[in-house]
N, CA, C and O atoms as a Maestro MAE file, in Angstrom:
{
 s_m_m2io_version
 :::
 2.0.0
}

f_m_ct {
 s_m_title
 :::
 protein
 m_atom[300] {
  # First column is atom index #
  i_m_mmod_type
  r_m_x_coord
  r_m_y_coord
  r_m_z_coord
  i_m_residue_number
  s_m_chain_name
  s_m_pdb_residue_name
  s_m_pdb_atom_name
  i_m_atomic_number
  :::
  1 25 103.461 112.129 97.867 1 A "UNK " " N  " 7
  2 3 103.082 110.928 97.135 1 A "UNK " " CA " 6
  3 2 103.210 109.739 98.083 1 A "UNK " " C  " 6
  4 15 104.158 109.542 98.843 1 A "UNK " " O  " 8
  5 25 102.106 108.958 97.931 2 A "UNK " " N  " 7
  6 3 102.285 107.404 99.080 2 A "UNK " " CA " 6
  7 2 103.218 107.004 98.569 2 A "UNK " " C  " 6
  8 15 103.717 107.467 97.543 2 A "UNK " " O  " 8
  9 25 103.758 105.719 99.445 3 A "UNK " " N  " 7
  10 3 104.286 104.362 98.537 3 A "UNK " " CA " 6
  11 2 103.521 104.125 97.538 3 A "UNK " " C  " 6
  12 15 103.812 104.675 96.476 3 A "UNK " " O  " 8
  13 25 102.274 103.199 97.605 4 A "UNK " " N  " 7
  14 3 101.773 103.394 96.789 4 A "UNK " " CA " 6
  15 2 101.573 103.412 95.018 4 A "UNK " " C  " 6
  16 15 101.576 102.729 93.994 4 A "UNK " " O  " 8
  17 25 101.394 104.851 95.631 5 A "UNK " " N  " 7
  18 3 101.530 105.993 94.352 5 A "UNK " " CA " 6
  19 2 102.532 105.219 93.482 5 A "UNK " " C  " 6
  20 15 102.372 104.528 92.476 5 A "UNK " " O  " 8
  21 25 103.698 105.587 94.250 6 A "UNK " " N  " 7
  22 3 105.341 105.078 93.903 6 A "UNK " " CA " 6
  23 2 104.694 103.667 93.027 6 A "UNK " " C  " 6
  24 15 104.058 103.927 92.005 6 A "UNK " " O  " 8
  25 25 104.818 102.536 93.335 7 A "UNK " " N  " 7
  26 3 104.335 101.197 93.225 7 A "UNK " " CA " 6
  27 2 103.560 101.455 91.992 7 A "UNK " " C  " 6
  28 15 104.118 101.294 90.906 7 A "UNK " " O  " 8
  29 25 101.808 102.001 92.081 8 A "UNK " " N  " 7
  30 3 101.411 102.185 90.747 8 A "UNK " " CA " 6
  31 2 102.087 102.445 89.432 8 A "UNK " " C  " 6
  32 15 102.218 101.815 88.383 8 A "UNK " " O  " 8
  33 25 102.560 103.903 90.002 9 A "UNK " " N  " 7
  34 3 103.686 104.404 88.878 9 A "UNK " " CA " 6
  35 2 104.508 103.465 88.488 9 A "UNK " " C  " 6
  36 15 104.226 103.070 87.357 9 A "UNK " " O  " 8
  37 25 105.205 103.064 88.854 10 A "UNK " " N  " 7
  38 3 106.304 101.812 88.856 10 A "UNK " " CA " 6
  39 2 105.576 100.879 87.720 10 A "UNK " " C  " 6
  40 15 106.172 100.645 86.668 10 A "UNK " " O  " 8
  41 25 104.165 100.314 87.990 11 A "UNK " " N  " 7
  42 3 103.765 99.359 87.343 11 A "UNK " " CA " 6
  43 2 102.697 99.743 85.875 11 A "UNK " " C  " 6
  44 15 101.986 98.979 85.223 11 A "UNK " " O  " 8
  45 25 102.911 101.034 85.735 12 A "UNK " " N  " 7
  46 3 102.087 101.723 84.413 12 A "UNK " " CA " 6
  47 2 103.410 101.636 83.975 12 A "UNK " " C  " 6
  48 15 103.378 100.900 82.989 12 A "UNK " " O  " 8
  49 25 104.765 102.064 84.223 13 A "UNK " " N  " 7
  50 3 106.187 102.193 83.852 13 A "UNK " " CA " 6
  51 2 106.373 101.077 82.688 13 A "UNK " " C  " 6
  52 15 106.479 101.071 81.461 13 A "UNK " " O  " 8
  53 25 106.351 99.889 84.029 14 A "UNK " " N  " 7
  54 3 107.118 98.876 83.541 14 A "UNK " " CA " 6
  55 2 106.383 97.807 83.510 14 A "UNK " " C  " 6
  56 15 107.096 96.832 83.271 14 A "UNK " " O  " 8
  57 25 104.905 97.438 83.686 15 A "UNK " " N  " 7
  58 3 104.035 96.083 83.636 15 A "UNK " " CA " 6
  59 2 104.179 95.444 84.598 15 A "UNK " " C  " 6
  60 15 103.497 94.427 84.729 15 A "UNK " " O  " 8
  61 25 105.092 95.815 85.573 16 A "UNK " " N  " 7
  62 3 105.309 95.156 87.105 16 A "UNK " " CA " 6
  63 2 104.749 95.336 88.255 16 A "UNK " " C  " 6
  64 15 105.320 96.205 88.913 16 A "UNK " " O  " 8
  65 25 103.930 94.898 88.717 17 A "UNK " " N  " 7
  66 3 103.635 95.092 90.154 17 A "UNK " " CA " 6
  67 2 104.661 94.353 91.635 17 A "UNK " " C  " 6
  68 15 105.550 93.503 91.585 17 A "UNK " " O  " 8
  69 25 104.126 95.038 92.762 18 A "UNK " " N  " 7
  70 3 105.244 94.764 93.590 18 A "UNK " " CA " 6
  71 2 105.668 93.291 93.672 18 A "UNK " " C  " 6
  72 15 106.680 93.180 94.364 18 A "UNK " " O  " 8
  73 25 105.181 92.031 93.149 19 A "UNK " " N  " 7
  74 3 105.158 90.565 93.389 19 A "UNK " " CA " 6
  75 2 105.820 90.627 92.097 19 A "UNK " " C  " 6
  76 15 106.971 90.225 92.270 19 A "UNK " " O  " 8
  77 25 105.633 90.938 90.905 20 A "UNK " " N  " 7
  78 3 106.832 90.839 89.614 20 A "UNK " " CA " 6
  79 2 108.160 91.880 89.896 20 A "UNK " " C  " 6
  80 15 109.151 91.507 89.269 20 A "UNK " " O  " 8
  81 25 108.331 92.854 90.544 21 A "UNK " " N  " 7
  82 3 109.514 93.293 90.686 21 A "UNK " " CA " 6
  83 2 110.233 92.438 91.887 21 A "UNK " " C  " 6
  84 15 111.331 91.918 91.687 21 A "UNK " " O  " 8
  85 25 109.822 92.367 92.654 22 A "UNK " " N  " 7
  86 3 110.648 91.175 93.533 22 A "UNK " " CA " 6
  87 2 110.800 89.625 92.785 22 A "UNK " " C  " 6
  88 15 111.564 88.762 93.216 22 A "UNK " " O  " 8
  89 25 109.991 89.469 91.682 23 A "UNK " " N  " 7
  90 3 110.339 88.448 91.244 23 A "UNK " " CA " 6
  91 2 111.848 88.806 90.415 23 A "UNK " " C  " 6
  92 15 112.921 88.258 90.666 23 A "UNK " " O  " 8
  93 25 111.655 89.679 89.556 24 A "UNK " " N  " 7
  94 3 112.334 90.302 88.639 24 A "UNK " " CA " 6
  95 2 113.551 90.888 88.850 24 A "UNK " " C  " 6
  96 15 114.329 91.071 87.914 24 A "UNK " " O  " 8
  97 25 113.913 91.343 90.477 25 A "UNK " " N  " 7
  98 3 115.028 91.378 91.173 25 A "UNK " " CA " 6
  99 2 115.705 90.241 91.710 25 A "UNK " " C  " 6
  100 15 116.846 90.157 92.164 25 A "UNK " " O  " 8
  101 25 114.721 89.292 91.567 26 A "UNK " " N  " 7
  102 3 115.503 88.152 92.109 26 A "UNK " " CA " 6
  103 2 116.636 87.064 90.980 26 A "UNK " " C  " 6
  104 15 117.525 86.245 91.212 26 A "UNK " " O  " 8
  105 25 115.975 87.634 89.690 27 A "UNK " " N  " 7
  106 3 116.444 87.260 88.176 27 A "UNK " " CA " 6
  107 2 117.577 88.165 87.978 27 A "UNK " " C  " 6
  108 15 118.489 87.766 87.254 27 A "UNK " " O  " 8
  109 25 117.681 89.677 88.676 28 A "UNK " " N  " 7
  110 3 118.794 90.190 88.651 28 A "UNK " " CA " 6
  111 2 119.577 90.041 89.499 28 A "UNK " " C  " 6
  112 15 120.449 90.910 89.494 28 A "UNK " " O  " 8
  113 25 119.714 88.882 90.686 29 A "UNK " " N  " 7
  114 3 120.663 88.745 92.125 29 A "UNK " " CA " 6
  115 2 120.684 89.732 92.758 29 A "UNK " " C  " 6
  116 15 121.767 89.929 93.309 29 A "UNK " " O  " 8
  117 25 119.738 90.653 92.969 30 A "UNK " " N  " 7
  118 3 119.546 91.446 93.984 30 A "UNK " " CA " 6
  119 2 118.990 90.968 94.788 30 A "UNK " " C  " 6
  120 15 119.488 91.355 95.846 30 A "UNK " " O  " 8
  121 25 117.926 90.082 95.025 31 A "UNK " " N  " 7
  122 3 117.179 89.475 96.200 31 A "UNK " " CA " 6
  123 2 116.939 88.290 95.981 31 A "UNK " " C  " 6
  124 15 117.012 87.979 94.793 31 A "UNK " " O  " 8
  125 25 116.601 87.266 96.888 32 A "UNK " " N  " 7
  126 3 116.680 85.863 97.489 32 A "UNK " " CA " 6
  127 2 115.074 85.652 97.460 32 A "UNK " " C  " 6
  128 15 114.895 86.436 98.391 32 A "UNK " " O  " 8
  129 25 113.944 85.283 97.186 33 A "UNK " " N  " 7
  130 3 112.605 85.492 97.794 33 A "UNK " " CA " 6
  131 2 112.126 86.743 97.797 33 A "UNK " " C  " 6
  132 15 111.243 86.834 98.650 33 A "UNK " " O  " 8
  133 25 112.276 87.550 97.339 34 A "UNK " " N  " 7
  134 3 112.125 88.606 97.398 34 A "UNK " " CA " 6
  135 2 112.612 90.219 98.191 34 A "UNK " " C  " 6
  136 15 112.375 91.425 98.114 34 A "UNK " " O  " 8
  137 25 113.388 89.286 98.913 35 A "UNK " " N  " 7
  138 3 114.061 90.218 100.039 35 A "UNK " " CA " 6
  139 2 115.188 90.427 99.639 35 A "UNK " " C  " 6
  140 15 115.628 89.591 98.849 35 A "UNK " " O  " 8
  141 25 116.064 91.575 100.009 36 A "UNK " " N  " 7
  142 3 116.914 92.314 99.595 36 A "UNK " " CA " 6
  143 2 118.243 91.199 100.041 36 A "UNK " " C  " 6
  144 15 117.953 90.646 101.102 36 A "UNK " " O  " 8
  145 25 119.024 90.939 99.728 37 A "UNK " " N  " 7
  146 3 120.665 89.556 99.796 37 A "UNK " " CA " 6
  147 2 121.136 91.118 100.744 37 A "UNK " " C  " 6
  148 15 120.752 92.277 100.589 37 A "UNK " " O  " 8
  149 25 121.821 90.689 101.438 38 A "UNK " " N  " 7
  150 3 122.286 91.282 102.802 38 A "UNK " " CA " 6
  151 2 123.736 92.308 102.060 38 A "UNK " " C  " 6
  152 15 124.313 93.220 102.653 38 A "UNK " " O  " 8
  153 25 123.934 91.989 101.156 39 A "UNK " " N  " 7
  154 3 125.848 92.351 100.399 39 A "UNK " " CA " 6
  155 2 125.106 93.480 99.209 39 A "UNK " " C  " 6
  156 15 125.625 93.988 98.215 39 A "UNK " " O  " 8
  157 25 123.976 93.601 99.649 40 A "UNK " " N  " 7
  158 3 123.261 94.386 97.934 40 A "UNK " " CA " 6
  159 2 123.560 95.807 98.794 40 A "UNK " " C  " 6
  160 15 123.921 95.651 99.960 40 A "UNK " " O  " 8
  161 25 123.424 97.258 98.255 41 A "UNK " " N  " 7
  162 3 123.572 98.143 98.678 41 A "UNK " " CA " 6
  163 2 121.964 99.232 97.965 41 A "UNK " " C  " 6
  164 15 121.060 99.034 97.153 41 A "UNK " " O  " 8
  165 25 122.189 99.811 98.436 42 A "UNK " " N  " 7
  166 3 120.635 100.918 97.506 42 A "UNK " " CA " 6
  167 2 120.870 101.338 96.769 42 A "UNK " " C  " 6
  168 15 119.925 101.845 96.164 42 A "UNK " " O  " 8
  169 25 122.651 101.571 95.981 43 A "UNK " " N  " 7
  170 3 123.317 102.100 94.807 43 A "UNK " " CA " 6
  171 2 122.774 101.240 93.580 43 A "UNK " " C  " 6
  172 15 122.402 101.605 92.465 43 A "UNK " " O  " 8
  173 25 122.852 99.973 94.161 44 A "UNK " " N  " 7
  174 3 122.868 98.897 93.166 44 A "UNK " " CA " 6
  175 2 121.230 99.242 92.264 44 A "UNK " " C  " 6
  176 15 120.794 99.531 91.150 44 A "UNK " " O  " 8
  177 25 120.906 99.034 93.307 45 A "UNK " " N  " 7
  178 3 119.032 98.783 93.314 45 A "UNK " " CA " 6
  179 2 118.625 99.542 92.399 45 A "UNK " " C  " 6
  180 15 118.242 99.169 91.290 45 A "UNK " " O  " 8
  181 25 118.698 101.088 92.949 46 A "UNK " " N  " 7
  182 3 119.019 102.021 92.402 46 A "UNK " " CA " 6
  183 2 119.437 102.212 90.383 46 A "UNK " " C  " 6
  184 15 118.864 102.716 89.418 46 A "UNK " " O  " 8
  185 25 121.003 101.315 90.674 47 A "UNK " " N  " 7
  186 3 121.641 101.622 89.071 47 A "UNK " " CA " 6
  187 2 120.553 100.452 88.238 47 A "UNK " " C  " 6
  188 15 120.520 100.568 87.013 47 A "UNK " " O  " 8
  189 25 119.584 99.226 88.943 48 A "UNK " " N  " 7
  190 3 119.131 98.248 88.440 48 A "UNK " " CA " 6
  191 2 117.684 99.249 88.011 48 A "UNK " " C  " 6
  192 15 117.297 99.176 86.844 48 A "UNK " " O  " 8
  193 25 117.012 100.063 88.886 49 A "UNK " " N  " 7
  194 3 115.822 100.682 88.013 49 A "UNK " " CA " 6
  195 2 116.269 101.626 87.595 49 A "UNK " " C  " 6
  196 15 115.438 102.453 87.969 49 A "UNK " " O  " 8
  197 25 117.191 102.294 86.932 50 A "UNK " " N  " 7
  198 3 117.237 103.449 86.503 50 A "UNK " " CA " 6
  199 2 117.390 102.461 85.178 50 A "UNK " " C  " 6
  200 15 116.385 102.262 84.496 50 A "UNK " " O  " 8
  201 25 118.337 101.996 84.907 51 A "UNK " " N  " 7
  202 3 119.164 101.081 83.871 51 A "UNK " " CA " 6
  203 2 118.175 100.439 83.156 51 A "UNK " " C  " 6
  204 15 117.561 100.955 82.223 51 A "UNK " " O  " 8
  205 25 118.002 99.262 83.600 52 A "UNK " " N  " 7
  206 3 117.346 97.989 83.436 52 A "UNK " " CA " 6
  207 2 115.990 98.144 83.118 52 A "UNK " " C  " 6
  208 15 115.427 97.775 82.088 52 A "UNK " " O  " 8
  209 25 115.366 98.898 84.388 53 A "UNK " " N  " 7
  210 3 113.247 99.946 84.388 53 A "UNK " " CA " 6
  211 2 112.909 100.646 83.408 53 A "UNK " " C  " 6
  212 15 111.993 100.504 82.598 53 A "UNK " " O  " 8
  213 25 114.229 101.939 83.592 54 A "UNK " " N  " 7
  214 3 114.024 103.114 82.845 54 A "UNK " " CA " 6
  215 2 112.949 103.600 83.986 54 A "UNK " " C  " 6
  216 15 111.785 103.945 83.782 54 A "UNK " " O  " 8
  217 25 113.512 103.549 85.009 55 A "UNK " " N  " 7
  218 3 112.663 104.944 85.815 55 A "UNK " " CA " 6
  219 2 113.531 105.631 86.434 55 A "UNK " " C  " 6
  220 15 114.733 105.383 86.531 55 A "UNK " " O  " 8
  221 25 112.691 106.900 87.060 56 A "UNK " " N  " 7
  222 3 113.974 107.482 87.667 56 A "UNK " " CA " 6
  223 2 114.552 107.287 89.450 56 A "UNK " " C  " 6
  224 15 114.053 106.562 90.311 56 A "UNK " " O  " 8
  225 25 115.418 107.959 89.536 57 A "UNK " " N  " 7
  226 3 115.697 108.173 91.181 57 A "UNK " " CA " 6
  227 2 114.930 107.313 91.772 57 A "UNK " " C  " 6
  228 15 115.142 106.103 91.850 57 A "UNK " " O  " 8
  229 25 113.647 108.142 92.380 58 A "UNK " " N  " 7
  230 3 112.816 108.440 93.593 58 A "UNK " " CA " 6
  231 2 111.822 107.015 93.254 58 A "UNK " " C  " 6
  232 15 111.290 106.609 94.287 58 A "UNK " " O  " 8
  233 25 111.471 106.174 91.991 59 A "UNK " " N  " 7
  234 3 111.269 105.229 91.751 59 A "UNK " " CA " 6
  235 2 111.818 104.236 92.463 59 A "UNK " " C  " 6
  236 15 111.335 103.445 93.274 59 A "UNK " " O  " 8
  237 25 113.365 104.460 91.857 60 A "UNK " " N  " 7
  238 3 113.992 102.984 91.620 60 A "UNK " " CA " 6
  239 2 114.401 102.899 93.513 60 A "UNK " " C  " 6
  240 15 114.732 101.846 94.057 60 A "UNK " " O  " 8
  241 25 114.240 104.591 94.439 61 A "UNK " " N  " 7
  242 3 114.494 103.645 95.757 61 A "UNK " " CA " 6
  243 2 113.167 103.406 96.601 61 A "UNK " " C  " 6
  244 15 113.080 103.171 97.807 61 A "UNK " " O  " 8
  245 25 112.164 103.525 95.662 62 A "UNK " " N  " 7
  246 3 110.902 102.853 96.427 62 A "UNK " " CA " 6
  247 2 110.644 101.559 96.038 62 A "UNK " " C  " 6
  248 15 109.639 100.935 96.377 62 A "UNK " " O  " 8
  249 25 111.464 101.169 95.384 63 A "UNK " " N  " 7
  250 3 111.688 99.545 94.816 63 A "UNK " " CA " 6
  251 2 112.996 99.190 95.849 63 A "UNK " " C  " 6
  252 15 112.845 98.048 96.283 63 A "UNK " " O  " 8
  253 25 113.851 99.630 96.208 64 A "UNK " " N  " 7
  254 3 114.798 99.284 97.089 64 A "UNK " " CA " 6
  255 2 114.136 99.138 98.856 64 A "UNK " " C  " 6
  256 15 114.459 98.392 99.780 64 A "UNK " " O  " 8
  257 25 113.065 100.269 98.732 65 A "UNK " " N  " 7
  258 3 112.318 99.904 100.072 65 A "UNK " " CA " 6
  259 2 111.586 98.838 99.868 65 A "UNK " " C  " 6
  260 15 111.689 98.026 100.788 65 A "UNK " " O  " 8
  261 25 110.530 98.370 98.583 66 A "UNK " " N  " 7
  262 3 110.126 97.452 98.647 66 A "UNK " " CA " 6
  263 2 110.671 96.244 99.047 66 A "UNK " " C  " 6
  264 15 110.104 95.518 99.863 66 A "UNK " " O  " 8
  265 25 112.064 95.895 98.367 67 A "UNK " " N  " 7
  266 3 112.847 94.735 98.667 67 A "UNK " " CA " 6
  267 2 113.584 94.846 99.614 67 A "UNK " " C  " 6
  268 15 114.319 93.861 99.668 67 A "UNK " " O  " 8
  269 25 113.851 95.845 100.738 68 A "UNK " " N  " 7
  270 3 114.676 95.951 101.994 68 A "UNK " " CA " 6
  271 2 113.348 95.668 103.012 68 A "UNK " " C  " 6
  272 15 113.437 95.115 104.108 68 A "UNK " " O  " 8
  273 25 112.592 95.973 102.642 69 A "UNK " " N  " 7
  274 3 110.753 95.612 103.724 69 A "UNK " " CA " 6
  275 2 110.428 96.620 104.424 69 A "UNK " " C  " 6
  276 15 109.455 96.607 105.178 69 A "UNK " " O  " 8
  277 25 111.360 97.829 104.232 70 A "UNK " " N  " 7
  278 3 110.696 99.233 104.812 70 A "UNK " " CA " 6
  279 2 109.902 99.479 104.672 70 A "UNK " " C  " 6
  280 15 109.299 99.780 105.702 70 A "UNK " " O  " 8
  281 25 109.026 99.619 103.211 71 A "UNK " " N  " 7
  282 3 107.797 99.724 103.248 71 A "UNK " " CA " 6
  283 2 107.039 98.888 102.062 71 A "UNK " " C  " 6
  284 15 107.484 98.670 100.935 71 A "UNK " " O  " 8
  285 25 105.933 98.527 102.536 72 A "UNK " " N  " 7
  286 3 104.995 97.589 101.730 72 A "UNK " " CA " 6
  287 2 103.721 97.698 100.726 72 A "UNK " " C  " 6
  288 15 102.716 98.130 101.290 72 A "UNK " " O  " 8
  289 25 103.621 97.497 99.829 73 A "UNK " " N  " 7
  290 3 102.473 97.987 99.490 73 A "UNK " " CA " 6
  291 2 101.431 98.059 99.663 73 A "UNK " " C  " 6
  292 15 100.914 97.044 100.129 73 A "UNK " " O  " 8
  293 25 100.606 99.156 99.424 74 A "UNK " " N  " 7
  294 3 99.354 99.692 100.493 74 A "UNK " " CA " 6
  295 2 100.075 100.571 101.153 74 A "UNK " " C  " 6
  296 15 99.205 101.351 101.539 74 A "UNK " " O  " 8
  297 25 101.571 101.167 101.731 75 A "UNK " " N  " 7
  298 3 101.765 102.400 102.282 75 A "UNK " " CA " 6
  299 2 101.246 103.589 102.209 75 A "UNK " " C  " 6
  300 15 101.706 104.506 102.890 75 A "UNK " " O  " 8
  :::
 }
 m_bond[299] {
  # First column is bond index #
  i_m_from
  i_m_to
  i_m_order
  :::
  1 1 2 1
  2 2 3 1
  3 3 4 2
  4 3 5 1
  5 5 6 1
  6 6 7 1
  7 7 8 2
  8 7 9 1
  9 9 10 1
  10 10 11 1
  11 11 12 2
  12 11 13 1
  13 13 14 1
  14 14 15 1
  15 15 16 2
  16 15 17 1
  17 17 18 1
  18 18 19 1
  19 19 20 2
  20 19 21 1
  21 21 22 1
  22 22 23 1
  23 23 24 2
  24 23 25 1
  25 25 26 1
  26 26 27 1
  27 27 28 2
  28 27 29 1
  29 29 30 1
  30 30 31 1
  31 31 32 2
  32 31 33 1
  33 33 34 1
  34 34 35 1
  35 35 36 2
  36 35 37 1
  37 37 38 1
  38 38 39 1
  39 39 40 2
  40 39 41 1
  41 41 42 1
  42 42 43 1
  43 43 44 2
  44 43 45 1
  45 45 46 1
  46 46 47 1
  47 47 48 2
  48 47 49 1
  49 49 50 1
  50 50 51 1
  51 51 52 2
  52 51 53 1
  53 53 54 1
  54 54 55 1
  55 55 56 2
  56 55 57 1
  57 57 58 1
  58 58 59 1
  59 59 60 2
  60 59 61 1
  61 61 62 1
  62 62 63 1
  63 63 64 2
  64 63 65 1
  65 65 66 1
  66 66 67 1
  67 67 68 2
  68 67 69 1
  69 69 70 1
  70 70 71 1
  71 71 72 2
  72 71 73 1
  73 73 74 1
  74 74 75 1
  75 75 76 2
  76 75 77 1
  77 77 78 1
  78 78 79 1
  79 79 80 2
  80 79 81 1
  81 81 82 1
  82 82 83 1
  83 83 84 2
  84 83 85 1
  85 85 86 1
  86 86 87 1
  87 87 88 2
  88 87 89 1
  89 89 90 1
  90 90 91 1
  91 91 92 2
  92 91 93 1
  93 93 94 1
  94 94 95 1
  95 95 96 2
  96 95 97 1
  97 97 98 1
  98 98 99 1
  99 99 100 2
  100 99 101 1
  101 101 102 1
  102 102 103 1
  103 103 104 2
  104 103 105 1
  105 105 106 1
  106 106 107 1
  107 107 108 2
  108 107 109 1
  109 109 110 1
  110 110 111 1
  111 111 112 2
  112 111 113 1
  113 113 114 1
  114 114 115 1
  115 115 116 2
  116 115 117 1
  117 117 118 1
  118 118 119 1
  119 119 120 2
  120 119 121 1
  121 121 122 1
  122 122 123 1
  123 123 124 2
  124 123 125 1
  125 125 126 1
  126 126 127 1
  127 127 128 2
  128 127 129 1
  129 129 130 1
  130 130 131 1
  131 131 132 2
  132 131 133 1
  133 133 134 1
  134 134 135 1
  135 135 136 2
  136 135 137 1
  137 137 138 1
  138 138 139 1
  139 139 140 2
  140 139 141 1
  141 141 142 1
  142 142 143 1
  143 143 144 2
  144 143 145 1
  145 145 146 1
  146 146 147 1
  147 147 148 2
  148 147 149 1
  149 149 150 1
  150 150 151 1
  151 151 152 2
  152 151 153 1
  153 153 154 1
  154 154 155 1
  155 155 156 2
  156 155 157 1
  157 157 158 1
  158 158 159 1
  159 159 160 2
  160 159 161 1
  161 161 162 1
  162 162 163 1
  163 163 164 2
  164 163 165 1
  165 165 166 1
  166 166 167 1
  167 167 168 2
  168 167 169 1
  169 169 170 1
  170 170 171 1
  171 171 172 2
  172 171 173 1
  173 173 174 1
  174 174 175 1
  175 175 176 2
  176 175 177 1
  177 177 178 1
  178 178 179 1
  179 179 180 2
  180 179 181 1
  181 181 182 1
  182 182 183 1
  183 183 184 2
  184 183 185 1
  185 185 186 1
  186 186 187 1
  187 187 188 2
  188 187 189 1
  189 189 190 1
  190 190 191 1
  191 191 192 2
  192 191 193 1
  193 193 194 1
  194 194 195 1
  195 195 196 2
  196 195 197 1
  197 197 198 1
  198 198 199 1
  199 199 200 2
  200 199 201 1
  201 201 202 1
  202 202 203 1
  203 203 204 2
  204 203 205 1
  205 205 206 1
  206 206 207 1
  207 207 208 2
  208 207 209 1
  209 209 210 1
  210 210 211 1
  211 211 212 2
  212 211 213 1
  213 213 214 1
  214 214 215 1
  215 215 216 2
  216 215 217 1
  217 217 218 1
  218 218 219 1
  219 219 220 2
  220 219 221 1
  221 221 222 1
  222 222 223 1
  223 223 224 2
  224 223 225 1
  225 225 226 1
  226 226 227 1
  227 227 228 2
  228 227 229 1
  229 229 230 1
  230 230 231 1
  231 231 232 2
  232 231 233 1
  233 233 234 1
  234 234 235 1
  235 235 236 2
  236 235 237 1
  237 237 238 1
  238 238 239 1
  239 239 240 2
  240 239 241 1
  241 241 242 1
  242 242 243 1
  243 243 244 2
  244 243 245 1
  245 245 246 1
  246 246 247 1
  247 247 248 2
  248 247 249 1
  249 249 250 1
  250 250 251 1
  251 251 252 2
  252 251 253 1
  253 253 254 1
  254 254 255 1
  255 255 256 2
  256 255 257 1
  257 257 258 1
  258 258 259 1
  259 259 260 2
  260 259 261 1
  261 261 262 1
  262 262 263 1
  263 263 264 2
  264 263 265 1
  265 265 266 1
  266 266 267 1
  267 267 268 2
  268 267 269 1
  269 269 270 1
  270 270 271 1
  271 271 272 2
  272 271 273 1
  273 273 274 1
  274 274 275 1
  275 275 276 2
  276 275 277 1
  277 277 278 1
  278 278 279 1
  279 279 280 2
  280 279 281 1
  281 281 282 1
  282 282 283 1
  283 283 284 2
  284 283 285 1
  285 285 286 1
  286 286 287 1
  287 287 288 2
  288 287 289 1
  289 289 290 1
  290 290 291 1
  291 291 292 2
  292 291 293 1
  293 293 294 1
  294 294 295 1
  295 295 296 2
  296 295 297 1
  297 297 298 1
  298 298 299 1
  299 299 300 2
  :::
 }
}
């Protein structure tokens, strides 16, 4: 599965695309601008889409790559 993929899924999920989940993490103090706050860990990110999304795992850390800048959408 691409990123992508991941990302779509993500946004049939939850009505979010990658510019509303970085917004939407930033409403949860996980990220600054969209980028991941340096003290956040991938646990967090993680317990924030499983919890908060309602998605699972492999979701919630392609949302942690999104906001760490590993990978971007269009991957």
């Amino acid at each position: 599965m691409s990123f992508q993929a991941y990302l779509d899924t993500i946004q049939a999920k939850t009505g979010l695309d990658a510019d509303a989940l970085k917004a939407a993490a930033d409403t949860a103090g996980l990220s600054d601008g969209g980028q991941l706050k340096p003290a956040v860990k991938a646990g967090q990110v993680v317990d924030w889409g499983k919890g908060t999304l309602g998605l699972g795992h492999g979701h919630a850390m392609a949302i942690y790559a999104l906001l760490s800048g590993k990978r971007k959408p269009g991957d």
